[in-house]
C-alpha positions as a Markdown table, in Angstrom:
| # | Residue | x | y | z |
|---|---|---|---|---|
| 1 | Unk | -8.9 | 41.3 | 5.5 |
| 2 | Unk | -7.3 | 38.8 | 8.0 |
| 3 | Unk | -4.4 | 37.1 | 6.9 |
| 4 | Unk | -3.6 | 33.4 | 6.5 |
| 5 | Unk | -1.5 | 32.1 | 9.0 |
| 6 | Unk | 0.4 | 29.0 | 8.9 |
| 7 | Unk | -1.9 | 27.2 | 11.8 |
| 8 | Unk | -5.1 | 28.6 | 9.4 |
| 9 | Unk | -3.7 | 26.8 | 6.2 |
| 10 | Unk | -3.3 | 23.7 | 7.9 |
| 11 | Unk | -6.0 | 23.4 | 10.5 |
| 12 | Unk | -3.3 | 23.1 | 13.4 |
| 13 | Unk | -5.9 | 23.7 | 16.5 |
| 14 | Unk | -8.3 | 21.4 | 14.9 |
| 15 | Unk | -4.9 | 18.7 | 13.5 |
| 16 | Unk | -4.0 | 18.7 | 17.3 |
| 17 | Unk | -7.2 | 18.1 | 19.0 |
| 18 | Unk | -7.8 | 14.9 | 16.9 |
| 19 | Unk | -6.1 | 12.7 | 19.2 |
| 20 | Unk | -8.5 | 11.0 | 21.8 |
| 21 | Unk | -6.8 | 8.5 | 24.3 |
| 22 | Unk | -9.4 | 6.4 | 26.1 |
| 23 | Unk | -7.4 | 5.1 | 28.8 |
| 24 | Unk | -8.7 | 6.4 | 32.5 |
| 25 | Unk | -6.5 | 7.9 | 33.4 |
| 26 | Unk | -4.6 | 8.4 | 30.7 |
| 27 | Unk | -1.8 | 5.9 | 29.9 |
| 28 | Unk | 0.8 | 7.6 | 28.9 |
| 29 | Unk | 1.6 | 5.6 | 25.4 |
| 30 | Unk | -1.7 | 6.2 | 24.0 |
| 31 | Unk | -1.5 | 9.1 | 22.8 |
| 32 | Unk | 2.3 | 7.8 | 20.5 |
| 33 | Unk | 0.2 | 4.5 | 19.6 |
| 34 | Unk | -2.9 | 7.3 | 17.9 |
| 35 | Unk | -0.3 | 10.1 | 16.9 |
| 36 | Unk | 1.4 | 7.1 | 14.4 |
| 37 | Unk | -1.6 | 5.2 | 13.4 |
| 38 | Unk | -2.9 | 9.0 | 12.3 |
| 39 | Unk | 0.1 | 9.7 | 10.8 |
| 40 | Unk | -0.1 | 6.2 | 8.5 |
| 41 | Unk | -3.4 | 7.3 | 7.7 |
| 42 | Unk | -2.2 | 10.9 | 5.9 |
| 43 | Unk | 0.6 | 9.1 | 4.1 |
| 44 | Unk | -2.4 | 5.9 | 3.0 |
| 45 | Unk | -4.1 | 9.1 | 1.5 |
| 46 | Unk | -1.0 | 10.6 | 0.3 |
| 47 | Unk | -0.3 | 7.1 | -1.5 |
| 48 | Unk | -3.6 | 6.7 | -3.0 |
| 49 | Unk | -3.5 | 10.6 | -5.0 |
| 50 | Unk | 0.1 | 9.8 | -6.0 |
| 51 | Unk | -0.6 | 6.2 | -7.5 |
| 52 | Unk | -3.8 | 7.7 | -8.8 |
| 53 | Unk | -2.2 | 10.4 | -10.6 |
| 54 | Unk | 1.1 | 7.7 | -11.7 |
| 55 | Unk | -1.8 | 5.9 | -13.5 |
| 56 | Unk | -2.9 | 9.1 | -14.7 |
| 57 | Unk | 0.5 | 9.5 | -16.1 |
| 58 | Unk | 1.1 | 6.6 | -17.6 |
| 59 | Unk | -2.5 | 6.5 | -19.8 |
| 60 | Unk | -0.6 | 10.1 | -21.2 |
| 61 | Unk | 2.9 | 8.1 | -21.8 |
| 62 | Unk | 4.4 | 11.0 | -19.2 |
| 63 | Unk | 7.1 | 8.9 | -18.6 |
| 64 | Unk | 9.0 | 11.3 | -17.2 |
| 65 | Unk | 6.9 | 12.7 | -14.7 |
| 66 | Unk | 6.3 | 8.7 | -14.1 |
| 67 | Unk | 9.1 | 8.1 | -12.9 |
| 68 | Unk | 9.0 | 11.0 | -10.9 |
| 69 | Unk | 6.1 | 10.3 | -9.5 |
| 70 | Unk | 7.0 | 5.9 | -8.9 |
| 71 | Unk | 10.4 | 7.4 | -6.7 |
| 72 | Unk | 7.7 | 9.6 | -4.6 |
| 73 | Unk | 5.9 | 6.5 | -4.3 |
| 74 | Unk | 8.8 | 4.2 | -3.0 |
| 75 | Unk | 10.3 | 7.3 | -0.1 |
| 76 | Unk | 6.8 | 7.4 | 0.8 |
| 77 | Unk | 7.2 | 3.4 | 1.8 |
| 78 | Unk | 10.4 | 3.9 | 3.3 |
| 79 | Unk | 8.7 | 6.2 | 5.6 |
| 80 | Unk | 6.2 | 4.1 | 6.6 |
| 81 | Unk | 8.8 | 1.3 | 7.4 |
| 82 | Unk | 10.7 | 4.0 | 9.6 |
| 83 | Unk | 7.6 | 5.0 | 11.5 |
| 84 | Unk | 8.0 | 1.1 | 12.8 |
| 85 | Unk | 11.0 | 2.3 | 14.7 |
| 86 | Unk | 9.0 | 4.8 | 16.8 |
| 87 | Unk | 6.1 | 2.3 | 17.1 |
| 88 | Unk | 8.9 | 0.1 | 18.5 |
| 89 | Unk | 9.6 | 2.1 | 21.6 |
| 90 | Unk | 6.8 | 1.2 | 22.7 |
| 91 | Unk | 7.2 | -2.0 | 25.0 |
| 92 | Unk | 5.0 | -5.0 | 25.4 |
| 93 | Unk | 3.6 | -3.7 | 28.8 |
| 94 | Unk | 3.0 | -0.5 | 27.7 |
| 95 | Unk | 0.8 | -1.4 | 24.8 |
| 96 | Unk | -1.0 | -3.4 | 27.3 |
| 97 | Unk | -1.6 | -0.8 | 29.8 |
| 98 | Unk | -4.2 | 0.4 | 27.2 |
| 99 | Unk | -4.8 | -2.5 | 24.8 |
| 100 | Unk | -8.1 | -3.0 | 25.9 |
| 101 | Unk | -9.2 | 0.5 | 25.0 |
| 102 | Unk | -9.0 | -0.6 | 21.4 |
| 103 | Unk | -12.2 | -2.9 | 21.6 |
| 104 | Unk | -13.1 | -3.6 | 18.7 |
| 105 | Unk | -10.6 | -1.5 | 16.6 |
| 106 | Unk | -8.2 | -3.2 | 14.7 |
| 107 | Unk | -5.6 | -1.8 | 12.1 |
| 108 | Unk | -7.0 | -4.6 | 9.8 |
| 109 | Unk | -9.8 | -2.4 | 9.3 |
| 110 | Unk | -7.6 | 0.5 | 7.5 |
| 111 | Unk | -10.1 | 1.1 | 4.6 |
| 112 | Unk | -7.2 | 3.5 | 2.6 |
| 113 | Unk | -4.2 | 0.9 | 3.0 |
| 114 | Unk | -6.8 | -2.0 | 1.4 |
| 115 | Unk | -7.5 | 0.8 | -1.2 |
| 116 | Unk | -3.7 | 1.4 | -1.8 |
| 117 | Unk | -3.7 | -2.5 | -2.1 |
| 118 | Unk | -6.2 | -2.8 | -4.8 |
| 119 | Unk | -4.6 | 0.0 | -6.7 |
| 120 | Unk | -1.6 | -2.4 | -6.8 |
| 121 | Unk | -3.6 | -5.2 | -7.7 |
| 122 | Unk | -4.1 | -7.2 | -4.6 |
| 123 | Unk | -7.8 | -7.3 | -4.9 |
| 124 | Unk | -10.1 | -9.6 | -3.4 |
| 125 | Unk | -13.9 | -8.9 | -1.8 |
| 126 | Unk | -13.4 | -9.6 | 1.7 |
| 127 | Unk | -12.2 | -5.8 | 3.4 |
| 128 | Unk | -15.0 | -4.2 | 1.8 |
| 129 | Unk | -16.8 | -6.6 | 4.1 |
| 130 | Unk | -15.4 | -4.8 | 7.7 |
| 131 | Unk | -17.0 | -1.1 | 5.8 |
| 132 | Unk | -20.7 | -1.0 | 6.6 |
| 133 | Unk | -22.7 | 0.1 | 3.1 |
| 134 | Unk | -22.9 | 3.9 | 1.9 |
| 135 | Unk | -19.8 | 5.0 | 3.8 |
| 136 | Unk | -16.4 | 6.5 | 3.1 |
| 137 | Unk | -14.7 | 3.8 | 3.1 |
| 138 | Unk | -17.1 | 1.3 | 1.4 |
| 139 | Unk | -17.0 | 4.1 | -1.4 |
| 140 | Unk | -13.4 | 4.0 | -2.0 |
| 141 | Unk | -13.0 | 0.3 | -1.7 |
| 142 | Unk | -15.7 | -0.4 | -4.0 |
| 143 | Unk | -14.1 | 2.7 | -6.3 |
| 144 | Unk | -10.5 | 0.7 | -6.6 |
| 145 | Unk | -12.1 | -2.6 | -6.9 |
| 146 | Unk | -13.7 | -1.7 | -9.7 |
| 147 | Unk | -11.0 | 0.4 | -12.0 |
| 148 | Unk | -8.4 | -1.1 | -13.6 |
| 149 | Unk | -4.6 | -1.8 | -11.4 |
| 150 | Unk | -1.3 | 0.3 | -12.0 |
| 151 | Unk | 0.2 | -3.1 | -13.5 |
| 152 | Unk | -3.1 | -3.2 | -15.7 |
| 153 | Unk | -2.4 | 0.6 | -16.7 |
| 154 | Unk | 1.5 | -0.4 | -17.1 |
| 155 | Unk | 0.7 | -2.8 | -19.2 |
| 156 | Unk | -1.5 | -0.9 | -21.9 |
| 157 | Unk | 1.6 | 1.5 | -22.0 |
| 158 | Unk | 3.6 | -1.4 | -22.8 |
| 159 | Unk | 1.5 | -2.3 | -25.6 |
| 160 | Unk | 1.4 | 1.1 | -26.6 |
| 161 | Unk | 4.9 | 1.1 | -26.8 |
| 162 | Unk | 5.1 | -1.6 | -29.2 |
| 163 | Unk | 5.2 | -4.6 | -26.8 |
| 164 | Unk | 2.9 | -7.9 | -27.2 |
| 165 | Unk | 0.8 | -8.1 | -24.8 |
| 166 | Unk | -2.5 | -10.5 | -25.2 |
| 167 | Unk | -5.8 | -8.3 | -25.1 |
| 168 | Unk | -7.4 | -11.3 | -23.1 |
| 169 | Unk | -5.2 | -9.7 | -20.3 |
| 170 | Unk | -6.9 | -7.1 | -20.6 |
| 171 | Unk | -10.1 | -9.0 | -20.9 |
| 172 | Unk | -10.1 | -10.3 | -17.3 |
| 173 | Unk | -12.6 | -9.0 | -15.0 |
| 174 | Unk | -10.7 | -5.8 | -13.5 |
| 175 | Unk | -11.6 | -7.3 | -10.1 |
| 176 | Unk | -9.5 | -10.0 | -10.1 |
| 177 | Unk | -6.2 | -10.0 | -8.5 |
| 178 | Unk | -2.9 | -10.1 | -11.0 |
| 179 | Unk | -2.1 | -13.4 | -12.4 |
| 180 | Unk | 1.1 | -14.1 | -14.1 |
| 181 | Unk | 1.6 | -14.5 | -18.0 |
| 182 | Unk | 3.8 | -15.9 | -19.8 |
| 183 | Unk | 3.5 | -13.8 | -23.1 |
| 184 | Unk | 3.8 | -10.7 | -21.0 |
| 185 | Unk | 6.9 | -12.2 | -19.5 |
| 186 | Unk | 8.7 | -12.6 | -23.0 |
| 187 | Unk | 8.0 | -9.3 | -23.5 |
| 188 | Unk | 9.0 | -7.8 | -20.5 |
| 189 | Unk | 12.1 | -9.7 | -21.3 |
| 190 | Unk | 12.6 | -8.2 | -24.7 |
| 191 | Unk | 12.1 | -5.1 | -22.5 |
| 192 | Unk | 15.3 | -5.5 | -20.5 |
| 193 | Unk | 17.0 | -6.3 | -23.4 |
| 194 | Unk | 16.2 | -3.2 | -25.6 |
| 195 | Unk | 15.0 | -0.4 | -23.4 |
| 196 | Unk | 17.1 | 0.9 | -20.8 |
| 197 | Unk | 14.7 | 3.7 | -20.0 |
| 198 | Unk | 11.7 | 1.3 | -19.7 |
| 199 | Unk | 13.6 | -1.5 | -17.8 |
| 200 | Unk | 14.3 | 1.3 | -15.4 |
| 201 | Unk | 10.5 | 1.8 | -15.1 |
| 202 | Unk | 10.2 | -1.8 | -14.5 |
| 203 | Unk | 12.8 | -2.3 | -11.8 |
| 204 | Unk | 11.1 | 1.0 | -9.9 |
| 205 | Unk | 8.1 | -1.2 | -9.7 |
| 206 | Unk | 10.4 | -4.0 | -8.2 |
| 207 | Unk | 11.3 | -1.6 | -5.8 |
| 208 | Unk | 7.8 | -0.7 | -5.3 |
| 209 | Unk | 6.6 | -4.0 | -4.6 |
| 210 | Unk | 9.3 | -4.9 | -2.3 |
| 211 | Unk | 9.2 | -1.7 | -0.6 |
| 212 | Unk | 5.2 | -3.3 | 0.2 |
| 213 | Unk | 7.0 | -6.7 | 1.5 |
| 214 | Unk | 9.1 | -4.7 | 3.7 |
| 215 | Unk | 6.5 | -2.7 | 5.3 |
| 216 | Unk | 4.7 | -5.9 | 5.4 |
| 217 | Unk | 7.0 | -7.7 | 7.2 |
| 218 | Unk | 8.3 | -4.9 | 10.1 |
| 219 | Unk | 4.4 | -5.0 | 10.8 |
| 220 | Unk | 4.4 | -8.5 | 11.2 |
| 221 | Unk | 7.8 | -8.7 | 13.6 |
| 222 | Unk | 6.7 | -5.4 | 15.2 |
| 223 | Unk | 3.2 | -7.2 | 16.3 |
| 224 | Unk | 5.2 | -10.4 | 17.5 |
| 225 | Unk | 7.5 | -8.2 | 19.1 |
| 226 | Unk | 4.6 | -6.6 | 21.2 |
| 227 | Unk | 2.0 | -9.3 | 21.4 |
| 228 | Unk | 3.3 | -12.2 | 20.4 |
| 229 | Unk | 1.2 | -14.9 | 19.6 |
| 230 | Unk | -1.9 | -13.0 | 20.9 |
| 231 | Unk | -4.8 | -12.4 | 19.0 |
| 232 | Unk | -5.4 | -8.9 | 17.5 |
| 233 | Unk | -7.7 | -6.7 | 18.4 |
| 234 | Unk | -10.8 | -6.1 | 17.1 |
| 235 | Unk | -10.9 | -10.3 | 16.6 |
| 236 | Unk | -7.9 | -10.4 | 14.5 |
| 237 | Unk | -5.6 | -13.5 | 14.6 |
| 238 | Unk | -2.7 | -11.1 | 14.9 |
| 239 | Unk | 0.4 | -11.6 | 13.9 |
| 240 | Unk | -0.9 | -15.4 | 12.3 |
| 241 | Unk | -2.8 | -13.3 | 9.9 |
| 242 | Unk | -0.1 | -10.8 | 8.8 |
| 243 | Unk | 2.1 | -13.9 | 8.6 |
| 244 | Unk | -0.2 | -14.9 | 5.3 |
| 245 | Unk | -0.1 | -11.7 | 3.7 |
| 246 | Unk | 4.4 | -11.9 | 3.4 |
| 247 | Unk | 6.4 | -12.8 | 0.6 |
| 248 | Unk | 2.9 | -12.0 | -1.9 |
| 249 | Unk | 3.9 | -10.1 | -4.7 |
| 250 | Unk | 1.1 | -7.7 | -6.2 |
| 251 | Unk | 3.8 | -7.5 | -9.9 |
| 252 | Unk | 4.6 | -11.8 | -9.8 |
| 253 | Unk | 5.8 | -11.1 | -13.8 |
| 254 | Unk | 8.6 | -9.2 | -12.9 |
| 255 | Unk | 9.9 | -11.4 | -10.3 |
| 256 | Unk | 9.2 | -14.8 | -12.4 |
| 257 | Unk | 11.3 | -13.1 | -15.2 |
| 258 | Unk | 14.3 | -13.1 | -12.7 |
| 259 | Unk | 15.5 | -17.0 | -13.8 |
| 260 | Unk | 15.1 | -16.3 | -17.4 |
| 261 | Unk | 17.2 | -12.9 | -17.8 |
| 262 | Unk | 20.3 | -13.8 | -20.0 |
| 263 | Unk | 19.4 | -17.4 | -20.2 |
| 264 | Unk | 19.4 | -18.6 | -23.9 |
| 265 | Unk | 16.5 | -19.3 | -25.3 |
């Protein structure tokens, strides 16, 4: 019987053959540029099982292995942010030396970082638009567009837990992206006012969504920072399109409850 080996359990020969400058001859940036976008594609999928099984956890009540999970979550993020560093080393003429390679590939087309962003909440139809029909990436998109957020799932617990929340919030169509409410807001207040352990939960999602504005913005100032005001590839607008997507946030209750906290009421 042969026995497993470390490069068997983790398909190294086939891991390192992945990488496929296109550059003639090769440039040699290329192959950092595919070894990081690679690398944010395993973490996209490692995101996507950990938020699935958070939700997971949170239809149980597991609060504990919530939270567990939620902090997994958030160093994942900060990875991602510190990957920019890396990307970063890269200089402006560098990147160029093989930009045109990309054609029409553009990081805008990431299927698994739109999924991660309708797990959140952040749902809208058009990237299932860039995914032609019947493939991976349709699948998933269409998957997460159609099942219900984390803050949807977060806020069933809450209800569960003995907190009004208005079952025509559960009523919207689970396609459409998070709206704010006011009676969720009182209670989330009543929530930092009473439970420690589940304002704790609630602040960890803070952290969660702005650990999504940061990544957000280091990708926006580390494409100005290499293209400037060019367009993207694959017909992107670039940077002016990141620009759009800052200062969004995918939990807007738990920010809009910031001005009322220990104001009298």
């Amino acid at each position: 019987m042969t026995q497993l080996t470390y490069s068997d359990y983790l398909k190294v020969d086939e891991l390192i053959d992945l990488q496929d400058p296109r550059s003639e001859p090769e440039e040699h940036d290329e192959l950092l540029f595919i070894i990081i976008h690679q690398t944010y594609e395993l973490w996209f999928k490692q995101l996507r099982h950990e938020l699935a099984f958070l939700m997971e956890r949170l239809d149980q009540d597991d609060v504990p292995r919530a939270f567990h999970t939620l902090k997994r979550v958030l160093k994942i993020f900060k990875t991602l942010v510190s990957q920019i560093d890396i990307l970063e080393t890269m200089t402006p003429l560098e990147f160029e030396s093989f930009r045109s390679r990309l054609d029409t590939a553009s990081g805008f087309q990431s299927y698994q970082f739109r999924v991660v962003e309708f797990m959140l909440g952040h749902k809208r139809p058009q990237p299932m638009q860039f995914q032609p029909e019947g493939s991976i990436g349709r699948e998933l998109l269409e998957a997460a567009y159609h099942s219900p957020s984390l803050w949807q799932v977060f806020l069933r617990y809450l209800q569960r837990a003995g907190y009004t929340v208005p079952e025509d919030v559960f009523e919207v169509d689970v396609t459409a992206p998070t709206e704010p409410n006011e009676t969720v807001q009182d209670s989330l207040l009543r929530v930092y006012e009473n439970n420690h352990q589940l304002s704790e939960l609630c602040e960890l999602l803070v952290d969660l969504d702005e650990g999504l504005q940061e990544w957000r913005y280091r990708h926006v100032k580390m494409v100005q920072r290499t293209i400037g005001t060019k367009g993207g590839s694959g017909g992107s607008s670039g940077a002016e399109y990141l620009m759009k997507t800052l200062f969004k946030p995918v939990f807007p209750d738990l920010w809009d409850i910031r001005a009322r906290i220990g104001v009298a009421t």
